[in-house]
C-alpha angles and dihedrals in degrees: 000000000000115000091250096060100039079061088053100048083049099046079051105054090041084057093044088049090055095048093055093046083053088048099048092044096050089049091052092047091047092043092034091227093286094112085051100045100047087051093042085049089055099239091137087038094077127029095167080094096065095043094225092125090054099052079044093059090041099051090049092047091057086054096066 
């Protein structure tokens, strides 16, 4: 890649790289972190707690 273009890819990424920092930042501000936390805390991460898989599986077990 020419030396030129090799600048602008890098100008570029550094750009994209800011924005998502704004953006993350601005999420988090209009959520107040809560969405974040809770992911980040793994309460969508596991839904075994709940059961509701496990009424799920028994309910599509009954279909059959």
């Amino acid at each position: 890649m020419a030396e030129p273009a090799k600048k602008v890819a890098q100008q570029t990424e550094d750009r994209l790289e800011d924005l998502a920092e704004t953006v993350r930042k601005k999420f988090d501000k209009v959520t107040e972190g809560t969405y974040r936390d809770r992911v980040v805390a793994g309460r969508f991460a596991e839904q075994g707690d709940r059961g509701g898989d496990r009424a799920r599986a028994e309910s599509e077990g009954k279909q059959d």
